[in-house]
C-alpha positions in Angstrom: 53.3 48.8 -83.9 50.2 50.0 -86.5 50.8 46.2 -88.2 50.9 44.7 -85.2 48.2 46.8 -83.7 45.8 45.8 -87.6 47.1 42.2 -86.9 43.8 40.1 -86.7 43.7 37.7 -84.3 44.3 33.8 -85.5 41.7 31.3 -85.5 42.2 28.7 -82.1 42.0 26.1 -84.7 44.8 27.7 -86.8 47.2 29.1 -83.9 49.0 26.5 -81.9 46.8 26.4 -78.7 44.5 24.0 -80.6 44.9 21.2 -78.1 44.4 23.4 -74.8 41.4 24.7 -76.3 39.6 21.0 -77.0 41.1 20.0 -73.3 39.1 22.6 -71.7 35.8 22.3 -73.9 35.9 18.8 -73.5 35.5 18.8 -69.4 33.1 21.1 -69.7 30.7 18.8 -72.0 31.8 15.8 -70.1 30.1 17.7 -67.0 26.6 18.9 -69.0 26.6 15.3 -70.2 26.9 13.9 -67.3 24.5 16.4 -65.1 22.4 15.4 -68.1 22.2 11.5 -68.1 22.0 11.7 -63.9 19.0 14.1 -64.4 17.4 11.3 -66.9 18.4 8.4 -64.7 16.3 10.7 -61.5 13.3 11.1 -63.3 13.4 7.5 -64.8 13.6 6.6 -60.9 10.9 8.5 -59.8 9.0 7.8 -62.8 9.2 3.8 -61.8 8.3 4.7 -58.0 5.2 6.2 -59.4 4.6 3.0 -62.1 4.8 0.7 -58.6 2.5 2.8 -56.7 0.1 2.8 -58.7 0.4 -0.9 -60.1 -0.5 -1.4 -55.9 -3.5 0.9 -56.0 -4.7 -0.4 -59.0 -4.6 -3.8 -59.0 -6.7 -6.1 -60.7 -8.9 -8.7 -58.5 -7.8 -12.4 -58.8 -9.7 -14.3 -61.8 -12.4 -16.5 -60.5 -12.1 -20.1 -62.1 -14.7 -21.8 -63.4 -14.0 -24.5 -60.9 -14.1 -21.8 -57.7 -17.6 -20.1 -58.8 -19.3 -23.6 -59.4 -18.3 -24.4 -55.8 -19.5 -21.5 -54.5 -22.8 -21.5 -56.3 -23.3 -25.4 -55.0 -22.4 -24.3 -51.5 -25.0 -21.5 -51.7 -27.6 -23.4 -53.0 -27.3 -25.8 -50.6 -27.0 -23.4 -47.8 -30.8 -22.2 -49.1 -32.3 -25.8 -49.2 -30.7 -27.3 -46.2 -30.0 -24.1 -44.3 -33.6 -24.2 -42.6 -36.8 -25.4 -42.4 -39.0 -24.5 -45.5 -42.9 -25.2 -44.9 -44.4 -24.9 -48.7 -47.8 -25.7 -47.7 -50.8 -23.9 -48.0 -52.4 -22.8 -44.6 -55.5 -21.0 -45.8 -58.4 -23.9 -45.5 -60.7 -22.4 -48.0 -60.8 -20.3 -51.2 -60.5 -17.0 -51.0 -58.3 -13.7 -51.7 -56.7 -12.4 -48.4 -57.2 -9.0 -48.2 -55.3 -8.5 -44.8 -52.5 -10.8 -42.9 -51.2 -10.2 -40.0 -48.1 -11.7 -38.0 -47.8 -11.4 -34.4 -45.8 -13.2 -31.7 -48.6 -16.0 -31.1 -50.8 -16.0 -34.2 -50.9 -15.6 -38.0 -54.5 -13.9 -38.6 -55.7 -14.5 -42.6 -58.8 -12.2 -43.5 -60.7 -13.1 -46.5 -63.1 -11.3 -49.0 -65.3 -14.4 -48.2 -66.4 -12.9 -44.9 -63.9 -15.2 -43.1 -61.0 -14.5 -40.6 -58.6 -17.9 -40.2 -56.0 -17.7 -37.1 -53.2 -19.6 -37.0 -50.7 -20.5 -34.3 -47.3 -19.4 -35.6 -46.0 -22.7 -37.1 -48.8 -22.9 -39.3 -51.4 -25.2 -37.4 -55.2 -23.9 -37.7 -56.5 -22.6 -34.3 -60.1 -21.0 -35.1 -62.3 -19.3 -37.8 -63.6 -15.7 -36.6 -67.5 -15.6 -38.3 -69.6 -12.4 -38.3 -68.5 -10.7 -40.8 -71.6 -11.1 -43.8 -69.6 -9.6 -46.3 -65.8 -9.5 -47.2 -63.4 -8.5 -44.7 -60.6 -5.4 -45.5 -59.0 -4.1 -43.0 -58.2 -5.7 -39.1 -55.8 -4.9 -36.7 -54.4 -7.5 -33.8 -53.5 -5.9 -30.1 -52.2 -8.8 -28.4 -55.3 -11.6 -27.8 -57.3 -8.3 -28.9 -58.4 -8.5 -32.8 -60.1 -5.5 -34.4 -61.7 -6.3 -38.1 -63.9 -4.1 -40.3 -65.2 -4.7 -44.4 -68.0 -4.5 -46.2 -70.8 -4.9 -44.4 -70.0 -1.3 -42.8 -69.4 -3.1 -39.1 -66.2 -2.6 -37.3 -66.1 -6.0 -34.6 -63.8 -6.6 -31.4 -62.4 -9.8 -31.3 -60.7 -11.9 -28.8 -58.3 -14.1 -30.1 -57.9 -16.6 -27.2 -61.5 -17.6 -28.0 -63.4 -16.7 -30.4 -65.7 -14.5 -29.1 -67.6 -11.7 -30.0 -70.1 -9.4 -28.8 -72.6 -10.4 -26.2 -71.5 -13.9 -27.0 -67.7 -12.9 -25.4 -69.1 -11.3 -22.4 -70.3 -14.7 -20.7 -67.2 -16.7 -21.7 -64.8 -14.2 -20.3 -66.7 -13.1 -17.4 -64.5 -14.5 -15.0 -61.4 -13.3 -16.7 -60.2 -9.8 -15.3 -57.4 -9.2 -18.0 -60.0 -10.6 -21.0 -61.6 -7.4 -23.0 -65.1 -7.1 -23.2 -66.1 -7.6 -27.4 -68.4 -5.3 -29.5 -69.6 -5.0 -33.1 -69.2 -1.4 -33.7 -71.9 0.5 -36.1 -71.8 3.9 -37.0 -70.0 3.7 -40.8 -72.3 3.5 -43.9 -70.2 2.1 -46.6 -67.2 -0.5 -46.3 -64.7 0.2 -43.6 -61.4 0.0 -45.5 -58.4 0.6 -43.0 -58.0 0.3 -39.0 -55.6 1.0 -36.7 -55.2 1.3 -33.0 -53.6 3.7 -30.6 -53.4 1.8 -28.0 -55.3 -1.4 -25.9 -58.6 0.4 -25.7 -58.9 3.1 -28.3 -59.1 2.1 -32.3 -59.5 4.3 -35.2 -61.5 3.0 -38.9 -61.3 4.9 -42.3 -64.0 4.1 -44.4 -65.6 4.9 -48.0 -68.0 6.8 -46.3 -65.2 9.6 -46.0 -65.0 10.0 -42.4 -63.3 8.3 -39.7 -64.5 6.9 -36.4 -62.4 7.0 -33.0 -63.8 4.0 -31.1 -64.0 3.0 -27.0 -63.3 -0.2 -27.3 -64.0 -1.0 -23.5 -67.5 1.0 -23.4 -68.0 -0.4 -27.4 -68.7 3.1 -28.5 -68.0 5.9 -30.8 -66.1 8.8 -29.4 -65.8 11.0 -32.4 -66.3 11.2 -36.1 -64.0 12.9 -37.9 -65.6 14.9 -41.0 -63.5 16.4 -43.7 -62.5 14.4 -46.8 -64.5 14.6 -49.9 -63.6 11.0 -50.6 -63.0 7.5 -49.7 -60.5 7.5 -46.7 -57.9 4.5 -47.8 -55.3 4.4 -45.2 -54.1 5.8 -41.8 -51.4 5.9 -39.2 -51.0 6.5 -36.0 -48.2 8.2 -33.3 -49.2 9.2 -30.1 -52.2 11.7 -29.9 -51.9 12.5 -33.8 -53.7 10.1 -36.5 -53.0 11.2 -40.1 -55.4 9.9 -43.0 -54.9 9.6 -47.1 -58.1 10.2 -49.3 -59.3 9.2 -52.3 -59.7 13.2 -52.5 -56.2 14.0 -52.9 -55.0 14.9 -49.6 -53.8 14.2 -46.5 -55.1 15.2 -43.1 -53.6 15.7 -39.7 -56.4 14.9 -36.7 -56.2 15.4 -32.9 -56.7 11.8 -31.6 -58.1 12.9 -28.4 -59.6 16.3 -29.4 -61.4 14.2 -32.3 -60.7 17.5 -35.0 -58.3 18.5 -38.0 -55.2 20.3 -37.1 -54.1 20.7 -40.9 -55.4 19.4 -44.7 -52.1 18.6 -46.8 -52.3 19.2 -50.6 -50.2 18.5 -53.2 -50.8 15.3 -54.6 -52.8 15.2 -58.2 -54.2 11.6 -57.6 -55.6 9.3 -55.2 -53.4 8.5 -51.7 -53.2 4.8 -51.3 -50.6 4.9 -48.6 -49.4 6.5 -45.7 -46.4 6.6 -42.9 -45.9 8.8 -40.2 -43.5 8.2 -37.5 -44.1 11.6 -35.4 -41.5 13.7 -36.8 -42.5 13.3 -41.2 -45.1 12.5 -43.3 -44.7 9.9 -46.3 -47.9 9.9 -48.3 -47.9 7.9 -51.7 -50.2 8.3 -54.4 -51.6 7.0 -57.6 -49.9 10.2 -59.3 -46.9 8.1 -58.8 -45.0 10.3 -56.3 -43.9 9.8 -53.0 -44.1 13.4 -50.2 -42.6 13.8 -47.3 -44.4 16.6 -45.2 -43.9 18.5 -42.0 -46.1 18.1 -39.6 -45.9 21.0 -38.2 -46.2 23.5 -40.8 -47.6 21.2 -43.8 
């Protein structure tokens, strides 16, 4: 018993049971094996499903040929030279540098720094010359047949387009017209009016080096109010509704009462010159030799 008992136990590989022991470890690693390669092949699978997805979401656009982007060059170019009607001529009759132009749906108005305003009909054929003006002309404003010019001989004159007219001169030509405007040269501003705009068909507004700006009557031909507060040359305006705002040589930007002819509020900011100006009721775009654009509030500045 006590030898059988200290008896150690033989080896699989020496006792007879060598065979049944190699028949059940080899099922068993023929099933690891196998769970293994199927667990490769899966992933390989899912691996190419995601190679193909993305090849379709990433795919490269089709090579142009030399051949197809000539062709479409020629056809564009030839779309731009025989697409419309190109008029290269020059319509201005005399020399001089136009300071304003204006585009409306019956006229093309050219001012000139030569005292001259040229009108045009809209396919380019010369109507009429506006004189009266003695000095260059900077700033002018159309309102249908209704033309409102201003420069540097410090006048502000009404225009009407359908003839010609001015001033006293208009008055007897359109006498019989109900619907025609009566015309006026406007005095009041002592250096060079330098931007205009109108509010509506009897009411215009000028900015001028002077540093004020003047709310004309353009049926009774006179001024309503001045409008006194820049330290500088006024260089542009705009208008929406009641509300004109202004851009000064002085930095700033003003906010005036059309009708009320006073300030409602000075904006400051800008460390240069304002040379232009937008306002469409709800902001304030002011641009300025400082090289910065602002957009301001109306309303609180």
């Amino acid at each position: 018993m006590d030898e059988m008992e200290d008896a150690e136990p033989k080896p699989w590989w020496v006792s007879g049971d060598r065979h049944s022991r190699q028949e059940e470890v080899a099922p068993k690693d023929h099933l690891e094996v196998g769970s293994a390669s199927g667990s490769i092949e899966g992933l390989r699978t899912q691996s190419l499903d995601r190679g193909a997805k993305r090849k379709g979401s990433q795919r490269k656009p089709k090579a142009i040929t030399y051949r197809s982007h000539f062709k479409q060059r020629y056809m564009v170019e030839t779309a731009w030279r025989n697409g419309g009607v190109c008029d290269a001529r020059q319509i201005t009759p005399d020399q001089g540098v136009v300071t304003s132009l204006h585009l409306t749906k019956k006229y093309i108005v050219v001012a000139l720094d030569n005292a001259k305003i040229h009108v045009f009909d809209t396919v380019g054929d010369h109507q009429k010359t506006l004189q009266g003006h003695v000095m260059g002309v900077w700033a002018m404003v159309p309102w249908g047949d209704l033309l409102v010019s201003g420069g540097c001989d410090r006048d502000v004159r009404v225009w009407n387009l359908a003839t010609g007219c001015v001033a006293q001169e208009a008055l007897q030509v359109l006498a019989a017209n109900k619907n025609s405007y009566p015309q006026f040269t406007l005095r009041g501003h002592t250096s060079t009016v330098r931007c205009l705009k109108m509010s509506d068909a009897n009411t215009a507004i000028s900015g001028s080096r002077d540093t004020t700006l003047r709310i004309w009557d353009l049926k009774k031909g006179m001024c309503k109010h001045v409008l006194i507060g820049h330290q500088a040359s006024v260089r542009c305006l705009e208008i929406h509704g009641d509300i004109v705002v202004s851009g000064s040589y002085d930095t700033t930007a003003k906010i005036w009462s059309i009708s009320e002819g006073k300030c409602l509020r000075t904006l400051t900011g800008h460390f240069s010159q304002i040379y232009a100006i937008a306002f469409d009721g709800k902001k304030i775009a002011t641009g300025s030799l400082d090289t910065s654009v602002r957009i301001w509030d109306p309303n609180d500045g």
